[in-house]
C-alpha positions in Angstrom: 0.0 0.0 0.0 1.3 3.3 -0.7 1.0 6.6 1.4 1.1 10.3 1.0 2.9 12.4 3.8 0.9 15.7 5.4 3.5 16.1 8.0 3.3 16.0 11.3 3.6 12.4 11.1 0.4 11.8 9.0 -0.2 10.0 6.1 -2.7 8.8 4.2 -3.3 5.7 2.1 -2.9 6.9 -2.2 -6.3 5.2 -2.6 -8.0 7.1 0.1 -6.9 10.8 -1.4 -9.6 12.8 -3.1 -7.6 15.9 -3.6 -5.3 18.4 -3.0 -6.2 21.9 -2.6 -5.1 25.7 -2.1 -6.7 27.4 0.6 -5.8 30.6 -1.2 -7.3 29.6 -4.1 -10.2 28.1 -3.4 -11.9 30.0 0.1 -12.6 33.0 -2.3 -15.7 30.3 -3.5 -18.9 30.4 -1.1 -19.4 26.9 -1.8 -16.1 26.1 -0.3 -15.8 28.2 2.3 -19.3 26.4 3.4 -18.3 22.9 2.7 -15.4 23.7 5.1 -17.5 25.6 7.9 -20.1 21.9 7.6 -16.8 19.9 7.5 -16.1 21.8 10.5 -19.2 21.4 12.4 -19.6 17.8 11.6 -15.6 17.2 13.3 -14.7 15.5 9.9 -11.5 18.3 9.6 -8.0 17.4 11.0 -5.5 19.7 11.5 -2.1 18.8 10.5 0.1 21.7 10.9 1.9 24.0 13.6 2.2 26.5 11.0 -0.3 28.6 8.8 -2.5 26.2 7.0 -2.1 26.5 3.0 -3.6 24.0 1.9 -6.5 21.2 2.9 -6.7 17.4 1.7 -9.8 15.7 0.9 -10.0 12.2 1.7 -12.2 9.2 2.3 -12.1 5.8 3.5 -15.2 3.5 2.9 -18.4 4.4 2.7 -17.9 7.5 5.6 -18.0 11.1 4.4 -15.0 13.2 3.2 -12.4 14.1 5.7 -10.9 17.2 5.4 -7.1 17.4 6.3 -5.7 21.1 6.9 -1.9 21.2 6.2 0.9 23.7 6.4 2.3 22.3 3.0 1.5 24.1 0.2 -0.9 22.5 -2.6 2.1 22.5 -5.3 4.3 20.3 -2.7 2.1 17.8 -2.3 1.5 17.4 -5.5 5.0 16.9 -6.5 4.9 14.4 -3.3 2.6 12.6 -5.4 3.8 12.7 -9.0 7.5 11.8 -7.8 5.6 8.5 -6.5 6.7 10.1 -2.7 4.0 7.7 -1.9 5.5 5.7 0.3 
């Protein structure tokens, strides 16, 4: 099985990973910022940082609903994570 490194000593199974997005880019959309504010509500976000979030990680496991994964990495590094196979 192969993984995808968050930081903080998480990681995440390739097959579970939705997506990878820029907070930057993507809060100026209502529809985001109120998927993330439910997301919030509903406890399904994680934080994985110490630093200033820049990016969030959709993923899902089974049948449960989306987890949302908050990250200091930036959108563009864990992307290359994932093309350079840094699946682990």
């Amino acid at each position: 099985m192969s993984y995808l490194h968050l930081g903080q000593s998480v990681m995440l199974p390739e097959e579970a990973v939705i997506g990878v997005f820029d907070l930057d880019n993507t809060t100026w959309s209502f529809r985001t910022r109120r998927f993330l504010e439910r997301a919030e509500e509903e406890g399904r976000v994680i934080s994985v940082r110490d630093d200033l979030p820049r990016s969030f990680v959709l993923s899902r496991e089974g049948d449960g609903p989306a987890l949302v994964h908050i990250t200091q990495l930036t959108a563009a590094t864990l992307q290359k994570r994932a093309e350079e196979d840094y699946f682990e």
